[in-house]
DRENTIZA-425919 format. One record per residue (C-alpha): residue number from 0; x, y, z. Coordinates in Angstrom, 2 decimals, padded with zeros to 5 digits. Example, Ala and Ser with C-alpha at 12.3 -4.5 7.8 and 13.67 -1.06 7.14 Angstrom:
2
sedren: 0, u: 012.30, v: -004.50, w: 007.80
sedren: 1, u: 013.67, v: -001.06, w: 007.14
END
This chain:
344
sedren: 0, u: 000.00, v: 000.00, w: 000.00
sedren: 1, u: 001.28, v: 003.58, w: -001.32
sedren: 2, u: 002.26, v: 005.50, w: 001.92
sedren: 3, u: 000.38, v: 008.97, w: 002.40
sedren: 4, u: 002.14, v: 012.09, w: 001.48
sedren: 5, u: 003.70, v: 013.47, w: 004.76
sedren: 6, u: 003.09, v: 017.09, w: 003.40
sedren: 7, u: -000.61, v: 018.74, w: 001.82
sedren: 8, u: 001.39, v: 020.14, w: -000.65
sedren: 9, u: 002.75, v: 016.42, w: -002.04
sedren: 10, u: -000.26, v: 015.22, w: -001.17
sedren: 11, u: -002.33, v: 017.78, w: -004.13
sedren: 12, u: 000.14, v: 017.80, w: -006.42
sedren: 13, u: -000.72, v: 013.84, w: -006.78
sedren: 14, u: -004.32, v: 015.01, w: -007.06
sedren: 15, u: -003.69, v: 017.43, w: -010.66
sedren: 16, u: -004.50, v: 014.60, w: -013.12
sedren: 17, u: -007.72, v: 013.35, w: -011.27
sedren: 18, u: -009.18, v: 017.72, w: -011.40
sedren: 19, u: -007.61, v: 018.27, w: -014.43
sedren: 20, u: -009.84, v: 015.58, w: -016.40
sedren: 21, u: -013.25, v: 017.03, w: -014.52
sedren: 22, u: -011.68, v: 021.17, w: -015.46
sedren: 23, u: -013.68, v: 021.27, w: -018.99
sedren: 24, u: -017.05, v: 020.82, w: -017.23
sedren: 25, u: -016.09, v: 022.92, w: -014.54
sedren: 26, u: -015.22, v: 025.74, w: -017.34
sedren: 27, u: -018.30, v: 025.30, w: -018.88
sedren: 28, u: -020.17, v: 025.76, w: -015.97
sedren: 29, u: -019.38, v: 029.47, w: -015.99
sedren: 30, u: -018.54, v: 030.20, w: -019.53
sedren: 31, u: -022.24, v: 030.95, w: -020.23
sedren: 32, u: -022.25, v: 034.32, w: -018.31
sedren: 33, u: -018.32, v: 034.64, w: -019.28
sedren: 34, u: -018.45, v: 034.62, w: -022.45
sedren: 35, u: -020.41, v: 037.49, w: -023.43
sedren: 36, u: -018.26, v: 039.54, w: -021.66
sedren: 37, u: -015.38, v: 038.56, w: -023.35
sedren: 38, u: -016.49, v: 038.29, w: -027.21
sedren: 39, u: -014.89, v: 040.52, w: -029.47
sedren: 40, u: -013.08, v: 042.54, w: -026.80
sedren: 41, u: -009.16, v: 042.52, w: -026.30
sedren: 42, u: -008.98, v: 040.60, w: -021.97
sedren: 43, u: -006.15, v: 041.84, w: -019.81
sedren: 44, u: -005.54, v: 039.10, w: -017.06
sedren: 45, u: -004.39, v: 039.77, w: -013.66
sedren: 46, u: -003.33, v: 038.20, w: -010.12
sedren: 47, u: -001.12, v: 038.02, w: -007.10
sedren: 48, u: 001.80, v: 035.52, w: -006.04
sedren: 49, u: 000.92, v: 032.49, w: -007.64
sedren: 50, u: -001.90, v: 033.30, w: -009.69
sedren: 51, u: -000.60, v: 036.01, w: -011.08
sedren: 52, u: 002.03, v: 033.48, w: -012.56
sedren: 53, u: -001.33, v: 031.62, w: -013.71
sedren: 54, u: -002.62, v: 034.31, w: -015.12
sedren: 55, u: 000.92, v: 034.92, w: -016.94
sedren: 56, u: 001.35, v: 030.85, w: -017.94
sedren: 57, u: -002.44, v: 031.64, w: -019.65
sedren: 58, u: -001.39, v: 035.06, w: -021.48
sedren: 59, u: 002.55, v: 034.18, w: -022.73
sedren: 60, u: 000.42, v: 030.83, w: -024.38
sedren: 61, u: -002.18, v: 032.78, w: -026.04
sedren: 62, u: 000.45, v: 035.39, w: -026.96
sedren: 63, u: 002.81, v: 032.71, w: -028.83
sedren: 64, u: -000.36, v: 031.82, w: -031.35
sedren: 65, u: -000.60, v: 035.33, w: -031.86
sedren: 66, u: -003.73, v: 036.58, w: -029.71
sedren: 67, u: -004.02, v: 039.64, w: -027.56
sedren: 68, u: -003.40, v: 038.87, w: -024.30
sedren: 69, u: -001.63, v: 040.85, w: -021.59
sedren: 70, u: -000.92, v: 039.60, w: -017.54
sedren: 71, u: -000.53, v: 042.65, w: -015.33
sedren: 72, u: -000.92, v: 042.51, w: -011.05
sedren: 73, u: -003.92, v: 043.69, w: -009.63
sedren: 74, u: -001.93, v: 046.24, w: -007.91
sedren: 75, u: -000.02, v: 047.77, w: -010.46
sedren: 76, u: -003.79, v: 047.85, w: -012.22
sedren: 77, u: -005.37, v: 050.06, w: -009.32
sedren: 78, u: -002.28, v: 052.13, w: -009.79
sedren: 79, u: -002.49, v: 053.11, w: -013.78
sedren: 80, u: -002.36, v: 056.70, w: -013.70
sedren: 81, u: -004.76, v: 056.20, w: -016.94
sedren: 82, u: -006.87, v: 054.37, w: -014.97
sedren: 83, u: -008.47, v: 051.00, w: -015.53
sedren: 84, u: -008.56, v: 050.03, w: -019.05
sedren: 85, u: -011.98, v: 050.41, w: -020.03
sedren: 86, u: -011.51, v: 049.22, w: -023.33
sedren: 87, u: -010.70, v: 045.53, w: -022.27
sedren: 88, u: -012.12, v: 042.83, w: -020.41
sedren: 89, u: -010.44, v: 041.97, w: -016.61
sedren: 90, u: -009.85, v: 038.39, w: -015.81
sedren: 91, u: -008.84, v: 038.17, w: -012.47
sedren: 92, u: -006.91, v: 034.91, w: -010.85
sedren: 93, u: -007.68, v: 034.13, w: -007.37
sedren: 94, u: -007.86, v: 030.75, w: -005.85
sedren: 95, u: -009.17, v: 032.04, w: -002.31
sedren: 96, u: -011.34, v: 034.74, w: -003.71
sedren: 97, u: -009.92, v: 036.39, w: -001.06
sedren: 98, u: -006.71, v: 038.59, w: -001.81
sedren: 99, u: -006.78, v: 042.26, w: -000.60
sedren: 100, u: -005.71, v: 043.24, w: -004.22
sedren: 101, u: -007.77, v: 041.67, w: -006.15
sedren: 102, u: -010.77, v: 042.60, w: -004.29
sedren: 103, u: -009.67, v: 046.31, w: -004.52
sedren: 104, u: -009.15, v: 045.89, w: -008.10
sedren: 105, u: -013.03, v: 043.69, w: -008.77
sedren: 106, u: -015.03, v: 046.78, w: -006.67
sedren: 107, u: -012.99, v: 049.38, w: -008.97
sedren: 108, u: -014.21, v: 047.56, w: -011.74
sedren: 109, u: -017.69, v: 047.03, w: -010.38
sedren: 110, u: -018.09, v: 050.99, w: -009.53
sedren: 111, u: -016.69, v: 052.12, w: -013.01
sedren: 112, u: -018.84, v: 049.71, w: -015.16
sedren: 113, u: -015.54, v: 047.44, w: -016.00
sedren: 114, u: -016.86, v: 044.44, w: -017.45
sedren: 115, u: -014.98, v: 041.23, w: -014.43
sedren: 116, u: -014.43, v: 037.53, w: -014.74
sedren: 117, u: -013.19, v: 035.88, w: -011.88
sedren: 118, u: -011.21, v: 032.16, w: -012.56
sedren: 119, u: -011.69, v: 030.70, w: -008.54
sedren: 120, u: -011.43, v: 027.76, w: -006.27
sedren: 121, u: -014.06, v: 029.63, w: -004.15
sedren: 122, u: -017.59, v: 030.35, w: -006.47
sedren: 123, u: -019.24, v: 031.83, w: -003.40
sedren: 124, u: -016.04, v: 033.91, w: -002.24
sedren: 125, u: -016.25, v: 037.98, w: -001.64
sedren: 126, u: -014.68, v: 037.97, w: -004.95
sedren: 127, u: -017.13, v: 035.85, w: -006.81
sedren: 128, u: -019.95, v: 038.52, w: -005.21
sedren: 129, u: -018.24, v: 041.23, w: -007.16
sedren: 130, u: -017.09, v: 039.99, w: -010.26
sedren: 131, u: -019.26, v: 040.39, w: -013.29
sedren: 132, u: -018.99, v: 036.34, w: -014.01
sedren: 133, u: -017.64, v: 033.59, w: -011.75
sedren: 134, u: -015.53, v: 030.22, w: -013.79
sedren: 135, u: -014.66, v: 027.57, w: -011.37
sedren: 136, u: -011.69, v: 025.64, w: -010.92
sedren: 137, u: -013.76, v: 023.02, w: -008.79
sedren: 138, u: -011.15, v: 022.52, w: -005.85
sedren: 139, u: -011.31, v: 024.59, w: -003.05
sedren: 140, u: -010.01, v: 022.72, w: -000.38
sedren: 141, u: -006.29, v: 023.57, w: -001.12
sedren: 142, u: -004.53, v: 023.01, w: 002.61
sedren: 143, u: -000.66, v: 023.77, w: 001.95
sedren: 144, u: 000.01, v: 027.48, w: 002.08
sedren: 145, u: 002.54, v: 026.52, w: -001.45
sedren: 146, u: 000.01, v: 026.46, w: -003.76
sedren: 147, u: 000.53, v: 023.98, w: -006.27
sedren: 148, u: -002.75, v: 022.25, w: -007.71
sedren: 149, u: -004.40, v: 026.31, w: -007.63
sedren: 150, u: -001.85, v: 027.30, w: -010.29
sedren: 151, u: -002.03, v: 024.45, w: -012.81
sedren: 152, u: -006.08, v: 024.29, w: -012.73
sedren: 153, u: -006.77, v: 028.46, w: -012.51
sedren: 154, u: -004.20, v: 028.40, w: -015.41
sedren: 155, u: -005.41, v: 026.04, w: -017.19
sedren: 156, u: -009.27, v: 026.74, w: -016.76
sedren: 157, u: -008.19, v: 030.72, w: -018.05
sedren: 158, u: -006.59, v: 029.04, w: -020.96
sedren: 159, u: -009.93, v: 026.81, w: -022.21
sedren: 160, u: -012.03, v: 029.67, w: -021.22
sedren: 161, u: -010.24, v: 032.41, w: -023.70
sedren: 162, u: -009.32, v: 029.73, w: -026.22
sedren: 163, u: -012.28, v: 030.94, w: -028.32
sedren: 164, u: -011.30, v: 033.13, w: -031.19
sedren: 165, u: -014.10, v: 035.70, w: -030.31
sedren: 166, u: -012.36, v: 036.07, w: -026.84
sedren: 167, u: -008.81, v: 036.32, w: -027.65
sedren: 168, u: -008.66, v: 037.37, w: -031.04
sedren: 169, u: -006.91, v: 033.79, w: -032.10
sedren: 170, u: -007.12, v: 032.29, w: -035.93
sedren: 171, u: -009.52, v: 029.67, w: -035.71
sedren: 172, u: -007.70, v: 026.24, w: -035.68
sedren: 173, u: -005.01, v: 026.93, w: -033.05
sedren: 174, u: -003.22, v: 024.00, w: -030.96
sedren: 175, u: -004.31, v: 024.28, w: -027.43
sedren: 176, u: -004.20, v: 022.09, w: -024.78
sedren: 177, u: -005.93, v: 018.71, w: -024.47
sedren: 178, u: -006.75, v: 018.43, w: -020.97
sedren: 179, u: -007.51, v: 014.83, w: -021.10
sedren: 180, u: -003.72, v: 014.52, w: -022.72
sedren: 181, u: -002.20, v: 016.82, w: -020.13
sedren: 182, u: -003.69, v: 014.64, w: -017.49
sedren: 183, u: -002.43, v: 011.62, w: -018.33
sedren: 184, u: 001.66, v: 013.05, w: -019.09
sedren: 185, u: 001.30, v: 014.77, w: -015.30
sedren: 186, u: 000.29, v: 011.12, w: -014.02
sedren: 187, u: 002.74, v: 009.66, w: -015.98
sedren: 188, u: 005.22, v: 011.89, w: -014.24
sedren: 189, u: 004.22, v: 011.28, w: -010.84
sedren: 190, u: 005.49, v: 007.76, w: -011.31
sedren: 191, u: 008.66, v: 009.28, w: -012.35
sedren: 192, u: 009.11, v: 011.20, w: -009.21
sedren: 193, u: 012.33, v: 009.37, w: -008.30
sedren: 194, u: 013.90, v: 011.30, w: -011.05
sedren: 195, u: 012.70, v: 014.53, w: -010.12
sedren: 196, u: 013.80, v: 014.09, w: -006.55
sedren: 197, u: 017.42, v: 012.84, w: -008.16
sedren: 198, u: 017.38, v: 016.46, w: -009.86
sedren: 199, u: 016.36, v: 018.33, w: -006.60
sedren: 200, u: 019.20, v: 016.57, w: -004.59
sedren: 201, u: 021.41, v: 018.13, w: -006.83
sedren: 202, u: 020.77, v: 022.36, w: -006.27
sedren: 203, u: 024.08, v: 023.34, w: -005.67
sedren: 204, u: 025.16, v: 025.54, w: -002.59
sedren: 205, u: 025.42, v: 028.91, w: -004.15
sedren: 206, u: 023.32, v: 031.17, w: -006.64
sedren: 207, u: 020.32, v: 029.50, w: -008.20
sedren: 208, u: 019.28, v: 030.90, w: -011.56
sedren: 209, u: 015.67, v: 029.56, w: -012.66
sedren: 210, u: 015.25, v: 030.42, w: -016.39
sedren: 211, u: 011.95, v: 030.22, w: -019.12
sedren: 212, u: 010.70, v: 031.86, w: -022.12
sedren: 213, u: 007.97, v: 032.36, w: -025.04
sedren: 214, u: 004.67, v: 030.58, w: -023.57
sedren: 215, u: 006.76, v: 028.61, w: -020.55
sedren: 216, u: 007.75, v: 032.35, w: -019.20
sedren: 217, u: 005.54, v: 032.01, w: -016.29
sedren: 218, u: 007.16, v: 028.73, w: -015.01
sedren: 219, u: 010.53, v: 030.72, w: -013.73
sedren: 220, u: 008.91, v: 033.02, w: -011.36
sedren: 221, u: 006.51, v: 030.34, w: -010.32
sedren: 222, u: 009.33, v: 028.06, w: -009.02
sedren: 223, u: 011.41, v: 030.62, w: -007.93
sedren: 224, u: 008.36, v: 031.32, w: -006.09
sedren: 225, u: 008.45, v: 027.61, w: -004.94
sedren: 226, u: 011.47, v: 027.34, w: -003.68
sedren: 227, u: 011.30, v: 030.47, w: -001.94
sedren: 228, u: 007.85, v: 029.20, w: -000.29
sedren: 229, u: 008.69, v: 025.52, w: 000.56
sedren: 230, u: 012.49, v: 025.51, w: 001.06
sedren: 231, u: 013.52, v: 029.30, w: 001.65
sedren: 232, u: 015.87, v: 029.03, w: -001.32
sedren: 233, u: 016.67, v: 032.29, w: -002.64
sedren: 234, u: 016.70, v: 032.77, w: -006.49
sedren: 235, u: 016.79, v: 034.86, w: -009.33
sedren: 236, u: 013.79, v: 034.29, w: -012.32
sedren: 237, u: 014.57, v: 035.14, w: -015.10
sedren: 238, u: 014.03, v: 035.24, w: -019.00
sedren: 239, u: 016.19, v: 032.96, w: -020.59
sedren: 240, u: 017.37, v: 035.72, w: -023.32
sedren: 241, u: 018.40, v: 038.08, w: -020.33
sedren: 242, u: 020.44, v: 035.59, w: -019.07
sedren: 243, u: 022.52, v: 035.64, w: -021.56
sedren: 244, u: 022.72, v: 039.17, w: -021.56
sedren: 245, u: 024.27, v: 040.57, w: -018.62
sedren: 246, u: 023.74, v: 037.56, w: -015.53
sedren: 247, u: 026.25, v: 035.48, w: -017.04
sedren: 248, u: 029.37, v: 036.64, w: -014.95
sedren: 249, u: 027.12, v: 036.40, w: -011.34
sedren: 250, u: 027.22, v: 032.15, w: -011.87
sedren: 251, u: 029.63, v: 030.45, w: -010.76
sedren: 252, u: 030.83, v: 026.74, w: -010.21
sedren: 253, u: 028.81, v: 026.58, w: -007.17
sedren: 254, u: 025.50, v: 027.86, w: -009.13
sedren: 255, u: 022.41, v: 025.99, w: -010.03
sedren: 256, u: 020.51, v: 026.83, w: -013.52
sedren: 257, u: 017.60, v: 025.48, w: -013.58
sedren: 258, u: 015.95, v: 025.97, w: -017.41
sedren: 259, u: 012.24, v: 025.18, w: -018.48
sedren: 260, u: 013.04, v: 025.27, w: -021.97
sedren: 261, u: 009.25, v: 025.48, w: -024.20
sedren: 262, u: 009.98, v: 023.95, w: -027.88
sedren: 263, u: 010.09, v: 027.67, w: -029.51
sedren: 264, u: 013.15, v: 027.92, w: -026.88
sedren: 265, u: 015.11, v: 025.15, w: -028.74
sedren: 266, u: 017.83, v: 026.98, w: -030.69
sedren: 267, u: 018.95, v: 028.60, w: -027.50
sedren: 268, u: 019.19, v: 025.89, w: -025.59
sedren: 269, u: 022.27, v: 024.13, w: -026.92
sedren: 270, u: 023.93, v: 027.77, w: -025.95
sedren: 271, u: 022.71, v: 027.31, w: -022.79
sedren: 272, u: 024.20, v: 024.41, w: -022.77
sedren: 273, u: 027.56, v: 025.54, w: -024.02
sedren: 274, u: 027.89, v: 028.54, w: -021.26
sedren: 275, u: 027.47, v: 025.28, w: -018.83
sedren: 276, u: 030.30, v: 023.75, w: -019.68
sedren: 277, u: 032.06, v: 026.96, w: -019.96
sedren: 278, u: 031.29, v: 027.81, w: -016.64
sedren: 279, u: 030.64, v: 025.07, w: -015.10
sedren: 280, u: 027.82, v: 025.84, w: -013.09
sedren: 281, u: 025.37, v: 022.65, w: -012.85
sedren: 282, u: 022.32, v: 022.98, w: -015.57
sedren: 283, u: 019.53, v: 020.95, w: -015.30
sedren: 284, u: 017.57, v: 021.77, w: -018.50
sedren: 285, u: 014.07, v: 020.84, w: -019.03
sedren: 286, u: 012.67, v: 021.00, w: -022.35
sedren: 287, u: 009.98, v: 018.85, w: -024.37
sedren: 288, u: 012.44, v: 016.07, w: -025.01
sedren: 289, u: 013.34, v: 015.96, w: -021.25
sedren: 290, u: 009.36, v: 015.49, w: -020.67
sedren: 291, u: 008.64, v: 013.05, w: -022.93
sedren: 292, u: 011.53, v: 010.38, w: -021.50
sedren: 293, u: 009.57, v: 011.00, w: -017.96
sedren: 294, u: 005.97, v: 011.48, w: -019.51
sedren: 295, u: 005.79, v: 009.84, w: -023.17
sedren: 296, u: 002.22, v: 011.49, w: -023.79
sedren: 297, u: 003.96, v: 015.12, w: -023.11
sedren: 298, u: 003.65, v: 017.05, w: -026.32
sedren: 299, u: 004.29, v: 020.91, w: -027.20
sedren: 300, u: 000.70, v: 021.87, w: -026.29
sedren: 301, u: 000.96, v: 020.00, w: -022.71
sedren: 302, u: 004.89, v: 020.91, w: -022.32
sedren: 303, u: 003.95, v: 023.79, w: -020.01
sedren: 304, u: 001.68, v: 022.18, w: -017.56
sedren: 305, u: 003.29, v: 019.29, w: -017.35
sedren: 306, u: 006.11, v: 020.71, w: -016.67
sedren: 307, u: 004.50, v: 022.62, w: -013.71
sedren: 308, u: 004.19, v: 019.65, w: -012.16
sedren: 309, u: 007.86, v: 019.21, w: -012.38
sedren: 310, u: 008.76, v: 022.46, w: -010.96
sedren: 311, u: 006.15, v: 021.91, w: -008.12
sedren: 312, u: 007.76, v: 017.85, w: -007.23
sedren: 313, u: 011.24, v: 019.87, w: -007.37
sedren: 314, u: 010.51, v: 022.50, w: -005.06
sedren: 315, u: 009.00, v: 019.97, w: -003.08
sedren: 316, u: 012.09, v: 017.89, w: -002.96
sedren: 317, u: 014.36, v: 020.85, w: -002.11
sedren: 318, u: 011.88, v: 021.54, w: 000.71
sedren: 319, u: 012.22, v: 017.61, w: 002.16
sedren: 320, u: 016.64, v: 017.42, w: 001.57
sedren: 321, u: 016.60, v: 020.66, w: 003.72
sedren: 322, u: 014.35, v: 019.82, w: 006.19
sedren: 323, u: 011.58, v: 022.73, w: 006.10
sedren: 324, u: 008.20, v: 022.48, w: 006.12
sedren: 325, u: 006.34, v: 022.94, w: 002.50
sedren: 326, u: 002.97, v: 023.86, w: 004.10
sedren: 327, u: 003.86, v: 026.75, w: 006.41
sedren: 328, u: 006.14, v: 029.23, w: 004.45
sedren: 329, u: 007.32, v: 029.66, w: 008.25
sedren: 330, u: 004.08, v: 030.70, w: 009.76
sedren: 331, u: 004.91, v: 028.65, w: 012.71
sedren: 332, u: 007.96, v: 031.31, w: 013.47
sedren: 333, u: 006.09, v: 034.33, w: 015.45
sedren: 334, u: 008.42, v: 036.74, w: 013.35
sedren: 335, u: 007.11, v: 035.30, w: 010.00
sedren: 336, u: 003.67, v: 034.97, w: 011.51
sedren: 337, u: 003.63, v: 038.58, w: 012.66
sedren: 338, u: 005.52, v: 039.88, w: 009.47
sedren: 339, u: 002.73, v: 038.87, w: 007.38
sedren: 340, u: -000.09, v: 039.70, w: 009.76
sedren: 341, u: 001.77, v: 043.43, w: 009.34
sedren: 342, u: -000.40, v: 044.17, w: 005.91
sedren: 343, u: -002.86, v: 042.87, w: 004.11
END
C-alpha cells in the first residue's frame, strides 16, 4: 500500500490529473455568463503571487499563437495613472477569492462599469460577489500554504475559457491544450518522481538561476516562487534571453541553472548548454524532449503544464533534503507569523 504524502502540498500535487480531467465541465459551468463579456473585446488578465504566474502561464500561451493577451498585477492595475482600461475585459486569478488586491481591483471595476471575470477555487467567495462572471476551478479545499494544484487548474481553466477566437482574437484552428492529454503526461510523471527528486538533490550551494521563455515564461517566477515558499531558497527568475545578456558573470561553479526550456526555446538551448560547460555551473535543462523520456504522452501543447508539475515535485524535494516544512512558508515562526499579519 502507497504511503500517504507526509506534506498537503505532495499530497495535491498527486491530485492534478484526477481535477484536471473534470476542469472542462467545470469551465463550462461558468462560460455561459463569461463569455459574453469577453467576445470581441481585447482581456487583460491579472493576479497576485501564484496566480498572477497563472494568469501569466495563460497570457505568454495565447500570446505565442498570436492573440491579444496581456498579464498585469492587480496592484499595479489600481495604480495606472490612466486608470483601468476600459476598453478591455479583466480576468482576475484568485484561488481564495480572497486577496486584498484583487478585491480592490473587482469593486474598482464594479463601480466604473468594467466588465470582471473571476477564474476561482471559491464560487461563493467575496470575490465571486463582485465579479461580473464567476468560472470555477472546482477545488477549493487547497490546505498547503505553497500552492501547487491552484496554479495548474486556474491556469489552465483561463486558458480553455479564452481559447475561443471571439475572446482572444486567435485564428480559428489553433493548438491548445488537451486536458484529457495533459492529465495523463502529469500522471505519468508522478510515477517518475524518483527522477525529479534525483534532480532536486542536486541544487548546488550557491546562486540558483531559474530560467523560461515564449509561452513557458511564467514557469521561472513560479518556481522561484516555490522554492522560496517551501524551502527558503533564494533565487533569481529570469528570461532565458536576459540571461545571456548581462547575468552570465554572477554564476559560478557553485550555481544551479535550472531551465524550463518550451519547444520555440530550442535553438537557444544548446547555448545554454555551451555557457554550462564553460562555466561550469550545474544545468539541469528541461525541455519537451526531457518530458517526454519521464511522460511519453507530453507534447508541445501540454509541455507547459506538465512541466508545472515538475517544478512543483522539485521545489517539493528541495523543501524535504533541507528539512523545512512545504505547508507553512514559516508561519509557525512568530516573526514570519507577525511579518505577514503586518499588511494585508
Amino acid at each position: 500500500m502507497a504511503q500517504e504524502p507526509r506534506y498537503e502540498m505532495r499530497r495535491e500535487i498527486g491530485m492534478e490529473a484526477e481535477h484536471i480531467m473534470a476542469l472542462p465541465e467545470r469551465v463550462a459551468r461558468g462560460a455561459e455568463a463569461a463569455l459574453p463579456l469577453l467576445a470581441g473585446r481585447p482581456v487583460i488578465l491579472t493576479g497576485c503571487g501564484t496566480s498572477l504566474f497563472a494568469a501569466q502561464l495563460a497570457a505568454d500561451y495565447i500570446t505565442q499563437l498570436g492573440g491579444d493577451v496581456r498579464a498585469v498585477s492587480s496592484r499595479a492595475l489600481l495604480e495606472r495613472s490612466s486608470g483601468l482600461p476600459h476598453d478591455r475585459t479583466v480576468v482576475a486569478f484568485s484561488h481564495s477569492g480572497g486577496t486584498p488586491a484583487v478585491l480592490d481591483l473587482l469593486a474598482a471595476c464594479k463601480d466604473q462599469s468594467v466588465g470582471s471575470v473571476l477564474i476561482t477555487g471559491f464560487a461563493d467567495s467575496e470575490a465571486a460577489a463582485l465579479a461580473s462572471a464567476v468560472v470555477p476551478t472546482g477545488y477549493a479545499q487547497e490546505r498547503s500554504w505553497c500552492h501547487t494544484i491552484s496554479f495548474t487548474l486556474s491556469s489552465l481553466a483561463g486558458l480553455l475559457l479564452l481559447g475561443s477566437a471571439a475572446a482572444s482574437g486567435l485564428p480559428a484552428g489553433i493548438a491548445l491544450p488537451q486536458p484529457a492529454k495533459v492529465s495523463s503526461a502529469v500522471g505519468e510523471l508522478l510515477t517518475k518522481e524518483g527522477r525529479v527528486r534525483d534532480a532536486a538533490a542536486g541544487l548546488r550551494p550557491g546562486s540558483t538561476f531559474v530560467l523560461s521563455s515564449g509561452e513557458a515564461m511564467a514557469l521561472a517566477p513560479e518556481l522561484g516562487l516555490k522554492l522560496a515558499e517551501a524551502a527558503y531558497v533564494q533565487n533569481l527568475p529570469l528570461e532565458l534571453e536576459q540571461f545571456f545578456h548581462g547575468y552570465v558573470p554572477a554564476a559560478d561553479r557553485d550555481s544551479t541553472v535550472i531551465a524550463f526550456l518550451p519547444p520555440s526555446a530550442r535553438a537557444r538551448a544548446d547555448d545554454l548548454a555551451g555557457v554550462a560547460r564553460i562555466v561550469g555551473f550545474h544545468l539541469i535543462a528541461i525541455d519537451l524532449a526531457a518530458l517526454k523520456e519521464l511522460a511519453p504522452t507530453t507534447d508541445a501543447t501540454s509541455f507547459p503544464w506538465v512541466a508545472a508539475t515538475y517544478l512543483q515535485l522539485f521545489a517539493y524535494h528541495v523543501a524535504l533534503s533541507r528539512g523545512t516544512d512545504p505547508d507553512k512558508l514559516r508561519r509557525e515562526d512568530p516573526i514570519y507569523l507577525a511579518a505577514r499579519k503586518s499588511y494585508r
